[in-house]
N, C-alpha and C positions, 0 to 999 in steps of 0.2 A: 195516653201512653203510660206505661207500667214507670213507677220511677226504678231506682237503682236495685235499693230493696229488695222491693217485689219482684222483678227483674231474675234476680237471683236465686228468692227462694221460689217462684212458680219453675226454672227452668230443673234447680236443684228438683221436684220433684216432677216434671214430667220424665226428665231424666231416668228416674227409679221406676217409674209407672211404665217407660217405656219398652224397661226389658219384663215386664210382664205378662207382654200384649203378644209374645213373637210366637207360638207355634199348635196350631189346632189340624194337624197334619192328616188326620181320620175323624174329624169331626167334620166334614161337608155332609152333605145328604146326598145320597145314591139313588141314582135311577128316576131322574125327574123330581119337581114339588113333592114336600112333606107331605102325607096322607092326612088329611083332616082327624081332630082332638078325638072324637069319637073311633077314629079307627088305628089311633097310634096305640100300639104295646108297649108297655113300661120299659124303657130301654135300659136293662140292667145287662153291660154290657160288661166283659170283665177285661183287666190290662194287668200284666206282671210288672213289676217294677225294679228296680235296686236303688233307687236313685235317692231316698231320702223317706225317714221314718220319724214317727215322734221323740223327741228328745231333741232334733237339730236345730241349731241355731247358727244365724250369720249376722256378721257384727259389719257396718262398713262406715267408715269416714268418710263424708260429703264435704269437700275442697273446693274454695273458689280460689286460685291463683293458689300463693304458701299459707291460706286463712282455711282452718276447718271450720266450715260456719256449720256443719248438724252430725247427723249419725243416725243411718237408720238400721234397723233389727227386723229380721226375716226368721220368724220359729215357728214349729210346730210342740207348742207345751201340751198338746194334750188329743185325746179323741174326742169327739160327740156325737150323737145322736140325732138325725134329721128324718121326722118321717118314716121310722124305725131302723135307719141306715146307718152303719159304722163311717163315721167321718172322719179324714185331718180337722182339727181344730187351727188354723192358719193365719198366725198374727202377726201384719209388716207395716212397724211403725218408722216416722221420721221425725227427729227431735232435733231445735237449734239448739249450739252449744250455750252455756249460759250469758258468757260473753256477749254473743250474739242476742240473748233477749232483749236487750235493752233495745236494740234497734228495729229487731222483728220478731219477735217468738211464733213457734212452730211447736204444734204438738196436732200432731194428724198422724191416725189410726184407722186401719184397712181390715176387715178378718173376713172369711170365708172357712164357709164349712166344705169340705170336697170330700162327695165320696170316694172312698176306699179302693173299691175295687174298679169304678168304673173312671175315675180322675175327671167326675165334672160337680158341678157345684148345685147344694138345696139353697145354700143362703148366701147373702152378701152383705157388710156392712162395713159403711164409712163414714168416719165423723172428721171431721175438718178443723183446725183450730190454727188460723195463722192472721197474727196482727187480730183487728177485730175482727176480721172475717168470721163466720161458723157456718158450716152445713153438715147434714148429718140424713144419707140416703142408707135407705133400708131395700135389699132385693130379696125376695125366695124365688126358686125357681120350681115350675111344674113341670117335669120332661114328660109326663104322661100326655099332658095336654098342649103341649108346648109352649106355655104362658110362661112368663116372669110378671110377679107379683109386685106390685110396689104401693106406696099408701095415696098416689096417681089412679094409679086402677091397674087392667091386665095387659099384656102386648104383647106379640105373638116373636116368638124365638124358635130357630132353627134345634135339628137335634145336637145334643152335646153343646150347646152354648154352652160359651162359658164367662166369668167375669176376671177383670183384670190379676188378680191373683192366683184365681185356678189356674188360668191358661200359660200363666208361669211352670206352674210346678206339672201341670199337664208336660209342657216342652219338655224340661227335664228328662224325661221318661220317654224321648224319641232322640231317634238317630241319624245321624246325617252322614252317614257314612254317604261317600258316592258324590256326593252335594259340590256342584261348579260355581266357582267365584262368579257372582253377578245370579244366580239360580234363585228364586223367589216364592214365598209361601204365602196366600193367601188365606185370611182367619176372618172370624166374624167373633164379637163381643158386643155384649148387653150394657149398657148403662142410661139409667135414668130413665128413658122411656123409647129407648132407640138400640137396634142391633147397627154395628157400627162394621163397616168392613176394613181392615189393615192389613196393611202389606210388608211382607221381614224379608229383606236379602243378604243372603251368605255372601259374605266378603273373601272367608277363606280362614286361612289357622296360625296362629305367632303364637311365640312363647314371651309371656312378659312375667315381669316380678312386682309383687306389691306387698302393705310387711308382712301378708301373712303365709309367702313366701312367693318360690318361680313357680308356673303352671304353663303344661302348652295348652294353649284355648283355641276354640272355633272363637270370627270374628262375626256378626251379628249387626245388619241394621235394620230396625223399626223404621219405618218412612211413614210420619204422621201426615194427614192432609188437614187444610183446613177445615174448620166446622166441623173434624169428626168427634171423636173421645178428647183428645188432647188435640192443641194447634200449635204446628209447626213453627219454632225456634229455631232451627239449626237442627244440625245432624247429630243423630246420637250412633254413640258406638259400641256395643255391648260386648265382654269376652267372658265365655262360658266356659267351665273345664271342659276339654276335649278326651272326654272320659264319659262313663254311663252317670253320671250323678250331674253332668250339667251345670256345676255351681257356678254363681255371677261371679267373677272375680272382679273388672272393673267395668264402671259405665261411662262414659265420654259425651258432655253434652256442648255444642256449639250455642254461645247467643250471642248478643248485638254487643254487649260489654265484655267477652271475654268468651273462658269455659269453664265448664263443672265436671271435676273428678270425683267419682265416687271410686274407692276399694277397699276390698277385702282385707281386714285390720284381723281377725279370728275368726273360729268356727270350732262348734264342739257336736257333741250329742251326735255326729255321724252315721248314717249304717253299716258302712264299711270304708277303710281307705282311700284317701283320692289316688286313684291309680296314673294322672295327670300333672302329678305335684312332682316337680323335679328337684327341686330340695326348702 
């Protein structure tokens, strides 16, 4: 059994990982099984967006009970090139506060390259650093052939997989207008050597305030299963601006000692206004 600790920071970030995972809405496959490697076309697929450009950044306090034990950073610092492709450069780290080193230190780092135009991912990379722990998984993805690469070997992915951070900012960039409380989306993600199936249910829409101000959000929940990407703790609750940019404002995690509040403390580098923010 996890002691207190670790308790806290494993929930602290399935928590964050969990609003990553919620929406691949036109990412299933149409019309029966994938067409075998040999006979898939390069799926350069294109999607409009407003919802978030290079330069943005989001700051959030990770709260257990009145203690901020970390803070994690969700930016896009920059473009890159994958395979000749214009990519977000997409980097969401979580760091304990210092205070907190003494008892568990936390520095884990997630980036993802996502194409541009099409909003699914060439690469993926996570390096782990919490207490002694270390892991450090590397993904590329092949959508020609629909492999995902890893230094395992090759495993076969549906089209438009995505990894836990594309399929963030993929969400973003959909809409849920129309959408009935308890209404449910079914997504697939890549990790490690497994395409993973999850499930997101709309809850419905509240206006809350956190300090980086009031927003009305859609309400959002991930329902992890055992044995898949992440193992269910508790219920997590995700609120998204109820706007076209989709931003997290807070995440709400249930576990055996209590809960973890993540929110939105800042945010700069914007594309446009939150048209969501009530003051």
């Amino acid at each position: 059994m996890m002691d207190m600790k670790t308790q806290l920071t494993y929930s602290l970030l399935v928590a964050f990982s969990g609003l990553l995972v919620v929406s691949l809405l036109h990412a299933q496959p149409q019309g029966g099984p994938a067409p075998a490697p040999d006979q898939q076309k390069i799926p350069y697929r294109k999607i409009e967006q407003n919802a978030f450009d290079v330069g943005e950044e989001l700051v959030f306090d990770v709260n257990f009970g009145f203690i901020t034990a970390g803070e994690a950073r969700m930016t896009i610092p920059r473009f890159s090139t994958i395979n000749g492709r214009k990519c977000y450069n997409v980097d969401f780290t979580v760091a304990s506060k210092s205070f907190f080193d003494t008892f568990y230190k936390v520095r884990d780092h997630y980036e993802s390259h996502i194409d541009v135009e099409g909003l699914y991912p060439w690469k993926f990379v996570q390096q782990i650093r919490e207490g002694g722990f270390k892991r450090d998984f590397m993904a590329t993805f092949d959508h020609a052939r629909l492999k995902a690469v890893t230094k395992d070997g090759e495993y076969p992915i549906e089209p438009f997989t995505q990894d836990i951070v594309s399929a963030f900012y993929y969400m973003r960039t959909q809409s849920y207008d129309g959408f009935r409380p308890g209404q449910k989306v079914y997504l697939k993600n890549f990790y490690k050597d497994s395409t993973y199936g999850l499930t997101v249910k709309f809850l419905g829409r509240e206006t809350i305030k956190v300090e980086a101000g009031k927003f009305n959000c859609i309400l959002l929940e991930p329902i992890m299963k055992e044995g898949g990407l992440f193992k269910a703790s508790g219920r997590i609750i995700v609120w998204l601006t109820d706007d076209e940019k989709k931003i997290p404002v807070q995440v709400d995690a249930e576990i055996p000692i209590g809960s973890i509040t993540s929110e939105l403390i800042s945010y700069k580098g914007l594309k446009s206004p939150i048209r969501a923010k009530v003051q």
